[in-house]
TORMIKOL-206581 format. One record per atom (N, C-alpha, C): x, y, z; residue number from 0; atom name. Coordinates in pm, whole numbers. Example, Ala and Ser with C-alpha at 12.3 -4.5 7.8 and 13.67 -1.06 7.14 Angstrom:
BEGIN
((1319; -569; 780); 0; N) ((1230; -450; 780); 0; CA) ((1320; -330; 780); 0; C) ((1285; -225; 708); 1; N) ((1367; -106; 714); 1; CA) ((1290; 3; 787); 1; C) 
This chain:
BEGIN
((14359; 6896; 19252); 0; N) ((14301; 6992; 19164); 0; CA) ((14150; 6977; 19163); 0; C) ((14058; 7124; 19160); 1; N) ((13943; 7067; 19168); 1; CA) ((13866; 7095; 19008); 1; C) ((13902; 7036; 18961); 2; N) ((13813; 7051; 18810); 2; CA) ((13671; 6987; 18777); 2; C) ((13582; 6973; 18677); 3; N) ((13529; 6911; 18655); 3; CA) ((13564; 6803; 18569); 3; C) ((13505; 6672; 18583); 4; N) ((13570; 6570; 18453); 4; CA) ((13535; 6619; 18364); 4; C) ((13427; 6627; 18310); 5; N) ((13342; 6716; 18155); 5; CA) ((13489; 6806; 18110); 5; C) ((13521; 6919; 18233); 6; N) ((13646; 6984; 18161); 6; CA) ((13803; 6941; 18126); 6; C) ((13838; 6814; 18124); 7; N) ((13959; 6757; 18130); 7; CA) ((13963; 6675; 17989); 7; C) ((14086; 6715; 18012); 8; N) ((14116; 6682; 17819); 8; CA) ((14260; 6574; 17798); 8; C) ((14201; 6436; 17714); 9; N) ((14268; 6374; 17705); 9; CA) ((14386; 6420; 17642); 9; C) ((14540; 6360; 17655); 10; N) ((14630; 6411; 17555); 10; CA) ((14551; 6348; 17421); 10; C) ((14492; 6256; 17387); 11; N) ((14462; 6180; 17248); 11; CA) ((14373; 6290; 17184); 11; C) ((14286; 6372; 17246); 12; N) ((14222; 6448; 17222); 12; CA) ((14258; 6598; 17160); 12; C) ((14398; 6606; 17290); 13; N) ((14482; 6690; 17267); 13; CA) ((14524; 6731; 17117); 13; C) ((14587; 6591; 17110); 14; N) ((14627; 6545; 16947); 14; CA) ((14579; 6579; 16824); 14; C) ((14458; 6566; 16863); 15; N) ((14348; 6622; 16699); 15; CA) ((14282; 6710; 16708); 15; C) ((14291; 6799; 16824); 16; N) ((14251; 6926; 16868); 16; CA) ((14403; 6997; 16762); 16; C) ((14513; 7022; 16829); 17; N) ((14588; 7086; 16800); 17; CA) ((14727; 7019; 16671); 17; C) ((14662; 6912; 16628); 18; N) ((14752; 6909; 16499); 18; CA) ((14856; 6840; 16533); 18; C) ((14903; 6757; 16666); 19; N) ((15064; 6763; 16728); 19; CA) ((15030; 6622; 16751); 19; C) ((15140; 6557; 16774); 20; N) ((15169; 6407; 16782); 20; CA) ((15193; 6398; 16918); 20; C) ((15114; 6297; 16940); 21; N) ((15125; 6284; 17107); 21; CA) ((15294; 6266; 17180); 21; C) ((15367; 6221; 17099); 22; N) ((15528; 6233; 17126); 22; CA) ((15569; 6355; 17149); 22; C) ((15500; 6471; 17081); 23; N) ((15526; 6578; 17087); 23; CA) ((15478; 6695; 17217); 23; C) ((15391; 6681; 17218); 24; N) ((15264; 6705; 17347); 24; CA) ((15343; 6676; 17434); 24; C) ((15390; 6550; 17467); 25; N) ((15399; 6488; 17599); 25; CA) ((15580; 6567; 17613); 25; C) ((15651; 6602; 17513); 26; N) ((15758; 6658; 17529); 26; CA) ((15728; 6759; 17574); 26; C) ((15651; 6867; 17529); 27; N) ((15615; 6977; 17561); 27; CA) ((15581; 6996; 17731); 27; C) ((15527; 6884; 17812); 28; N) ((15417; 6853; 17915); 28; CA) ((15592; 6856; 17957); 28; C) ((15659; 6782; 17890); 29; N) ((15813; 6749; 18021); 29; CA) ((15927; 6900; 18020); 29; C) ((15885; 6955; 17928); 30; N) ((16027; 7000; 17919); 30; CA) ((15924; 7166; 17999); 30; C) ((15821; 7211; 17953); 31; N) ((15765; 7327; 18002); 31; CA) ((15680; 7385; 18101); 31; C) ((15607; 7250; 18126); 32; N) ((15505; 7268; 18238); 32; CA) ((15575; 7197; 18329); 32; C) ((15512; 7248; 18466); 33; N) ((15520; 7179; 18586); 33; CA) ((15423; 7044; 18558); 33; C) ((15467; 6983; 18663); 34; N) ((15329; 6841; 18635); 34; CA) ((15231; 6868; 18721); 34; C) ((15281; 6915; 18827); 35; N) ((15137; 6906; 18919); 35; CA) ((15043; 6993; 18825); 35; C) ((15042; 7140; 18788); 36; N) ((15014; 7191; 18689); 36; CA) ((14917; 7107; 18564); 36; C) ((14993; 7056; 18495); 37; N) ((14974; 6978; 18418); 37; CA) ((14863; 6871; 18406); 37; C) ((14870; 6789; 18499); 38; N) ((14805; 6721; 18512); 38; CA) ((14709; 6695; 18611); 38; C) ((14563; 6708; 18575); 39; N) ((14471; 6726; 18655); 39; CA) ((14477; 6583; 18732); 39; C) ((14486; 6490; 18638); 40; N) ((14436; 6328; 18709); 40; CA) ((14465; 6235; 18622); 40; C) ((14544; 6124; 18650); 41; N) ((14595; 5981; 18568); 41; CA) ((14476; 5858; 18684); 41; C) ((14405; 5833; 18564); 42; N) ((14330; 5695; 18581); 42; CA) ((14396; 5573; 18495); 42; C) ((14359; 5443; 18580); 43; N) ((14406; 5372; 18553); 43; CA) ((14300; 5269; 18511); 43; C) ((14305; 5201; 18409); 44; N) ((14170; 5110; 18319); 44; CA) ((14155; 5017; 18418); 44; C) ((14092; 4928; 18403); 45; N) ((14020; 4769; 18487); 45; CA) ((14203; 4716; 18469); 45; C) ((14261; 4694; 18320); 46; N) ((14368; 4579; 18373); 46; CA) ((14467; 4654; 18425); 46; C) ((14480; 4790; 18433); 47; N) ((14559; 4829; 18518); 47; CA) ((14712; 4849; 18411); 47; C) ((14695; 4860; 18291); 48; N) ((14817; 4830; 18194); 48; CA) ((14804; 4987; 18106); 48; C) ((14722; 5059; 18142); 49; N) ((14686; 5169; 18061); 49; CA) ((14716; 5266; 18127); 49; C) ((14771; 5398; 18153); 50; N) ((14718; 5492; 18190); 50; CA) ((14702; 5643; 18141); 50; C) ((14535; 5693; 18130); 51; N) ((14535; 5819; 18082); 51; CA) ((14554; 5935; 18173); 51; C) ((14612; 6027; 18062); 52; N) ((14659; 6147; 18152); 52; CA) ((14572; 6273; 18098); 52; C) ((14478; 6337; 18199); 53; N) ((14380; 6465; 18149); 53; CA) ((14439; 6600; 18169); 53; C) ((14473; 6648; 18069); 54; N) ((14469; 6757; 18095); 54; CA) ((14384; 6880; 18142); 54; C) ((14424; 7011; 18188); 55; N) ((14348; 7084; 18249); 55; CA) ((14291; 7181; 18127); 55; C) ((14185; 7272; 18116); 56; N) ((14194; 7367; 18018); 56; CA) ((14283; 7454; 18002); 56; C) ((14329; 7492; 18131); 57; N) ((14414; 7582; 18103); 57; CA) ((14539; 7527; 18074); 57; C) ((14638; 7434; 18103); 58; N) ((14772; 7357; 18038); 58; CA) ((14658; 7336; 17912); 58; C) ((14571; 7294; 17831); 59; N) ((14587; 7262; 17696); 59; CA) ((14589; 7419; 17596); 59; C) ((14508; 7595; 17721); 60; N) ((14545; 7673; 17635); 60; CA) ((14666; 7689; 17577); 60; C) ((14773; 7676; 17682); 61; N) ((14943; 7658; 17695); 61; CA) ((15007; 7598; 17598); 61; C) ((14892; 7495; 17574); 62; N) ((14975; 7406; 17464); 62; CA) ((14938; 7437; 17332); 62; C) ((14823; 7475; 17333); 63; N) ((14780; 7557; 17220); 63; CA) ((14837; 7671; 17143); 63; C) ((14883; 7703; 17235); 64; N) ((14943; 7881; 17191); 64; CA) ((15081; 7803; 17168); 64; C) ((15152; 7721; 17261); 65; N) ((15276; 7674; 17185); 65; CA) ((15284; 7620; 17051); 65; C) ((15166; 7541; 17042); 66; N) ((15184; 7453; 16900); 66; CA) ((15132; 7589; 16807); 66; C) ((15093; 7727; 16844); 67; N) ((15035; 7831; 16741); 67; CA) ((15162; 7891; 16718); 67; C) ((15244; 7905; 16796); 68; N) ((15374; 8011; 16755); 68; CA) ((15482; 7902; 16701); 68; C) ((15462; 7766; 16723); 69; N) ((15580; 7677; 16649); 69; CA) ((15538; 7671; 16500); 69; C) ((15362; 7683; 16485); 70; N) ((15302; 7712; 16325); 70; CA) ((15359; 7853; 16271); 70; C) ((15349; 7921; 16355); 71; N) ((15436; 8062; 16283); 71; CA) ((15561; 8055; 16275); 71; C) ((15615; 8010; 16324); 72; N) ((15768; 7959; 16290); 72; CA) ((15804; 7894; 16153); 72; C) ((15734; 7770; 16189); 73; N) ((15757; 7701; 16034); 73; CA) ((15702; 7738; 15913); 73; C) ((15602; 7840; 15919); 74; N) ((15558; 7923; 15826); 74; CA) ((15612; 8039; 15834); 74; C) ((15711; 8073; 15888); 75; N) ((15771; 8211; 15835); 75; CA) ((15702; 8299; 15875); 75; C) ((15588; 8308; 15962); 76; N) ((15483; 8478; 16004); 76; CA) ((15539; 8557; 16055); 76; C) ((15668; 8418; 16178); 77; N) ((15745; 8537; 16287); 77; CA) ((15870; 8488; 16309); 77; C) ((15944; 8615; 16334); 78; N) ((16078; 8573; 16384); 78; CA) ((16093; 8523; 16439); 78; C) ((16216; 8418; 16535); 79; N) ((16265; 8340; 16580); 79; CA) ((16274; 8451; 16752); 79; C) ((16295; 8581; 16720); 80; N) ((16367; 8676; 16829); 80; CA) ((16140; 8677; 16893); 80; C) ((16086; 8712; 16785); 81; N) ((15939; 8705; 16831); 81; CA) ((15902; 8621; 16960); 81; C) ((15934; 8407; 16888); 82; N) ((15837; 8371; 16905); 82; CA) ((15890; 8311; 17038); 82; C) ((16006; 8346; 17060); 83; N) ((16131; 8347; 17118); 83; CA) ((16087; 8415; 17287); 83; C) ((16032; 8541; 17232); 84; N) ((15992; 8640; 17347); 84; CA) ((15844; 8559; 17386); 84; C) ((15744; 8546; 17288); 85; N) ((15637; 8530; 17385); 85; CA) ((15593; 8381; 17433); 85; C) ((15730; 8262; 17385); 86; N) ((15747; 8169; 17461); 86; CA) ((15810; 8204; 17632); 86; C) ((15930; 8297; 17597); 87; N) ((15995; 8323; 17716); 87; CA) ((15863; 8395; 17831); 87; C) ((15761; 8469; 17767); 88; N) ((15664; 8559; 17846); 88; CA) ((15606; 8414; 17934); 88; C) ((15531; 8267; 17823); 89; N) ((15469; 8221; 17875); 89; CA) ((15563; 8113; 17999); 89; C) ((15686; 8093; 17972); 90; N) ((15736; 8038; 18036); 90; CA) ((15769; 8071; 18200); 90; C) ((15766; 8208; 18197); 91; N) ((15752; 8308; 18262); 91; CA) ((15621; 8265; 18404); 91; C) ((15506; 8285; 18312); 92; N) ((15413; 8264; 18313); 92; CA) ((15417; 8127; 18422); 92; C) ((15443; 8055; 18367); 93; N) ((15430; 7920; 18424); 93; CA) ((15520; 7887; 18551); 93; C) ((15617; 7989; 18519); 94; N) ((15710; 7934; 18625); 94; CA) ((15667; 7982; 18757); 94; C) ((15598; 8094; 18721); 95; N) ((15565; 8196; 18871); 95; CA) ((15471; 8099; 18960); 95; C) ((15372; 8047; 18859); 96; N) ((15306; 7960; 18935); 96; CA) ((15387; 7811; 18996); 96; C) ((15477; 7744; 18967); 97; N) ((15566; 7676; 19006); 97; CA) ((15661; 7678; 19091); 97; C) ((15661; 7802; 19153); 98; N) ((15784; 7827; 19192); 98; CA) ((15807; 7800; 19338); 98; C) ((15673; 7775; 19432); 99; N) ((15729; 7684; 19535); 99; CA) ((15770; 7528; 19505); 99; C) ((15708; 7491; 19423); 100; N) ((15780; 7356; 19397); 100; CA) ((15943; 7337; 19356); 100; C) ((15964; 7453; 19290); 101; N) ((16080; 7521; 19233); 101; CA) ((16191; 7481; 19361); 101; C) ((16144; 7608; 19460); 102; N) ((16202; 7586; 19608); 102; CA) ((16232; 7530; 19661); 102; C) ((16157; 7396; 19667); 103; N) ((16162; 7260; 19746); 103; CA) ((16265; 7212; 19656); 103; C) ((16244; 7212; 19539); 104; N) ((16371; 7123; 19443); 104; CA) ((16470; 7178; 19456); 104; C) ((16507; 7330; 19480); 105; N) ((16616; 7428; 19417); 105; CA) ((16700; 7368; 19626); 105; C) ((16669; 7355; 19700); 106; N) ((16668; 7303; 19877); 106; CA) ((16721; 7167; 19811); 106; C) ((16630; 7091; 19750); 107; N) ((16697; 6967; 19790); 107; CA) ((16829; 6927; 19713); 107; C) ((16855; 7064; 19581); 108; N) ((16915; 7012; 19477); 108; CA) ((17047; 7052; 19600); 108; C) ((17013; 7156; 19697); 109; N) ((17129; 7218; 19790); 109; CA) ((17200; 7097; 19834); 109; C) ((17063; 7051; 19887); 110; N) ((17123; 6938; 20034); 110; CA) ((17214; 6785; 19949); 110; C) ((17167; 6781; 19814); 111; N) ((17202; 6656; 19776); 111; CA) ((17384; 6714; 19707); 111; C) ((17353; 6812; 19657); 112; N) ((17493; 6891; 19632); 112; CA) ((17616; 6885; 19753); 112; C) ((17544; 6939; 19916); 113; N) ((17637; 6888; 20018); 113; CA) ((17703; 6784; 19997); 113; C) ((17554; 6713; 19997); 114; N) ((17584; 6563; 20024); 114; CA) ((17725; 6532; 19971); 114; C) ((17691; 6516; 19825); 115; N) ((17828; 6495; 19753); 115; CA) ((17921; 6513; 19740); 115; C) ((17973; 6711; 19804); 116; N) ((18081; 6752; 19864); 116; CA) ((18152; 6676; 19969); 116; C) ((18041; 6645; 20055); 117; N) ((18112; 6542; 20182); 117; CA) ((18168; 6412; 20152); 117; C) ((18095; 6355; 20020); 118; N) ((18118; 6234; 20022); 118; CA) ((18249; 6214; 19946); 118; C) ((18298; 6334; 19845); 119; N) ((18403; 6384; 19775); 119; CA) ((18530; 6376; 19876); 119; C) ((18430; 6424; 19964); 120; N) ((18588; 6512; 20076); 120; CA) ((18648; 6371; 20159); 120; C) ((18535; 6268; 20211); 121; N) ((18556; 6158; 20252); 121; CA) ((18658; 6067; 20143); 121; C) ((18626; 6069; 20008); 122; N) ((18682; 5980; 19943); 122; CA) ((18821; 6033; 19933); 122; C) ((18850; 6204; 19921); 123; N) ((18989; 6207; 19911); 123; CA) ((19046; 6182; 20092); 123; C) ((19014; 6210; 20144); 124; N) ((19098; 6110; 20311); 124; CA) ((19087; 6026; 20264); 124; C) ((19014; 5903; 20221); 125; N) ((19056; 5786; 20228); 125; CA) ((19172; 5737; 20130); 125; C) ((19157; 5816; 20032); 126; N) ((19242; 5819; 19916); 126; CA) ((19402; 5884; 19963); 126; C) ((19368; 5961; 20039); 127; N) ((19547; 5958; 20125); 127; CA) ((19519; 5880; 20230); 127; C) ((19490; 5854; 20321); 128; N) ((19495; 5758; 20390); 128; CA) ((19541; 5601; 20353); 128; C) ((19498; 5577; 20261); 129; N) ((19533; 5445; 20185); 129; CA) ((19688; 5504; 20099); 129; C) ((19697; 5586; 20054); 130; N) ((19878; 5601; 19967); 130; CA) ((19932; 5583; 20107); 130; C) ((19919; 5662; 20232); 131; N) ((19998; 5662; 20332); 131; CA) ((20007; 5519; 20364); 131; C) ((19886; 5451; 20405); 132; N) ((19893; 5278; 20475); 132; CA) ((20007; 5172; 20332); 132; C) ((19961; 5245; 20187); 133; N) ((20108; 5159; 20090); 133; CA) ((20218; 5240; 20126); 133; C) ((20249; 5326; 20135); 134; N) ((20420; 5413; 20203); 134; CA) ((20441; 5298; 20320); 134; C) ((20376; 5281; 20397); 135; N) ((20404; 5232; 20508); 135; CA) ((20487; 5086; 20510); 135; C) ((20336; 5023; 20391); 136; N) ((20388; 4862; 20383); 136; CA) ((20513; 4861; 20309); 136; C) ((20545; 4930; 20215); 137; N) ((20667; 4949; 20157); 137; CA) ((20777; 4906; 20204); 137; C) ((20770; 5050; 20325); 138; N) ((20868; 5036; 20434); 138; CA) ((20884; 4921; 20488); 138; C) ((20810; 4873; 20580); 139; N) ((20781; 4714; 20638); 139; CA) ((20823; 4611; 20536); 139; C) ((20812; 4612; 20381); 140; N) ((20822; 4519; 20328); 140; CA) ((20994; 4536; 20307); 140; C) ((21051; 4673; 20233); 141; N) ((21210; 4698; 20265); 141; CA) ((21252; 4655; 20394); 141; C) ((21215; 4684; 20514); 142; N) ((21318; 4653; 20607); 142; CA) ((21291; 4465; 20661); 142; C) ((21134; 4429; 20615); 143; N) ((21154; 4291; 20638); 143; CA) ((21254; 4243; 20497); 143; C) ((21247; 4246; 20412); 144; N) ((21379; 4186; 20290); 144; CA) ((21494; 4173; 20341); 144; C) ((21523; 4348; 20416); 145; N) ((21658; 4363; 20507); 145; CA) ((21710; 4254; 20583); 145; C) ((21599; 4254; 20665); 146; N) ((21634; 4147; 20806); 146; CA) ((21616; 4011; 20729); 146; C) ((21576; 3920; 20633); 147; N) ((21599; 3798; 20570); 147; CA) ((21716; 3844; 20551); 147; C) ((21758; 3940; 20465); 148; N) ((21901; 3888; 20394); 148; CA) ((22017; 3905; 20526); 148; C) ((21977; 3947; 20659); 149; N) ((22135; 3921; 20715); 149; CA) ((22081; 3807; 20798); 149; C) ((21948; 3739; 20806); 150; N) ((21911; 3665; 20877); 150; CA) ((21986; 3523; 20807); 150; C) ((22018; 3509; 20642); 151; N) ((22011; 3439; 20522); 151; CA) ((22169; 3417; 20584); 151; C) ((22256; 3511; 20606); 152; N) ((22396; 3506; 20638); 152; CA) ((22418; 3459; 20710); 152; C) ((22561; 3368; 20654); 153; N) ((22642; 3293; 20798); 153; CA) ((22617; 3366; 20897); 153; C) ((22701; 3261; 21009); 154; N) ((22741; 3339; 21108); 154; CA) ((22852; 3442; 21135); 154; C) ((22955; 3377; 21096); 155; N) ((23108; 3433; 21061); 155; CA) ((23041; 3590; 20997); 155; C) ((23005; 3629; 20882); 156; N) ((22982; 3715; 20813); 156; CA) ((22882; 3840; 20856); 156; C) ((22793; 3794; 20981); 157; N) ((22725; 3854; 21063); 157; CA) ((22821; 3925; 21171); 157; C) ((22879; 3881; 21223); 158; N) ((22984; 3935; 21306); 158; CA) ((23055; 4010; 21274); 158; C) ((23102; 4014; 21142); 159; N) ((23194; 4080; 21048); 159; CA) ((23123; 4193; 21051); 159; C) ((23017; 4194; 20994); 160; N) ((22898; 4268; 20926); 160; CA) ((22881; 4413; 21022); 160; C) ((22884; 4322; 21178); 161; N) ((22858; 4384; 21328); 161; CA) ((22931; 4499; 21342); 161; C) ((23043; 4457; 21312); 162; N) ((23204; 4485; 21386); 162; CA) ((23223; 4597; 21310); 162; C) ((23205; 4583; 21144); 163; N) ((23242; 4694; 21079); 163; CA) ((23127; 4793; 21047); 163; C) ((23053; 4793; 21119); 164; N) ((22920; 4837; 21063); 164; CA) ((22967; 4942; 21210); 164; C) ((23000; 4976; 21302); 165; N) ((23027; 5041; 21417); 165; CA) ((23173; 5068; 21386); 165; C) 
């Protein structure tokens, strides 16, 4: 972004500019703006444990006019269907400018969605594949029991066993 520093506005600044608690601001920054948008530039202090985030003039008009129609709200000036519409206008607003980033996300949300189809589709083969490999041992385990128990038998009674079994 090419701004000037002179024009970049701390959120702290933000804060006592527009009446709003920086908890609040920074919700606003997540849930409505894009970030690139948003944020002109995060510096980081000497220990490296701090970091401020400047806003642009134009994201703090944005935020301005939001924290102006949430004041008409809680004061009763405007309807809900109002403030409703010229949030939806600015959201609008914001998104148009966002919207190749939009793209790239709305692509990857595609490819990671595959992804998971495949990995779905893999787990149910393996998931019959494995009931089939226990059917199997089953079997193997019935007919080895089988063969102990005439293996377990005399001899006499094996012959018997032979004879009448044909």
């Amino acid at each position: 972004m090419t701004t000037n520093d002179e024009q970049l506005i701390t959120i702290t600044e933000a804060c006592s500019r527009l009446g709003l608690s920086e908890r609040t601001i920074r919700r606003y920054l997540k849930t409505d703006l894009s970030s690139e948008q948003t944020v002109a530039k995060q510096r980081r202090t000497l220990t490296g444990l701090r970091t401020t985030t400047y806003l642009t003039p134009e994201t703090f008009g944005k935020l301005a006019e939001k924290a102006h129609l949430r004041d008409q709200l809680i004061r009763g000036e405007s309807t809900p269907a109002e403030n409703t519409g010229a949030t939806q206008a600015n959201d609008r607003q914001v998104s148009a400018t966002a919207s190749p980033n939009l793209e790239r996300y709305e692509a990857l949300l595609a490819t990671q969605e595959q992804h998971i189809a495949d990995l779905q589709a893999a787990l149910e083969y393996e998931r019959e594949r494995s009931r089939a490999y226990a059917e199997d041992a089953a079997d193997a385990e019935r007919e080895l029991a089988r063969l102990r128990r005439r293996l377990n038998m005399p001899l006499w009674r094996r012959i018997l066993h032979a004879i009448f079994r044909q």
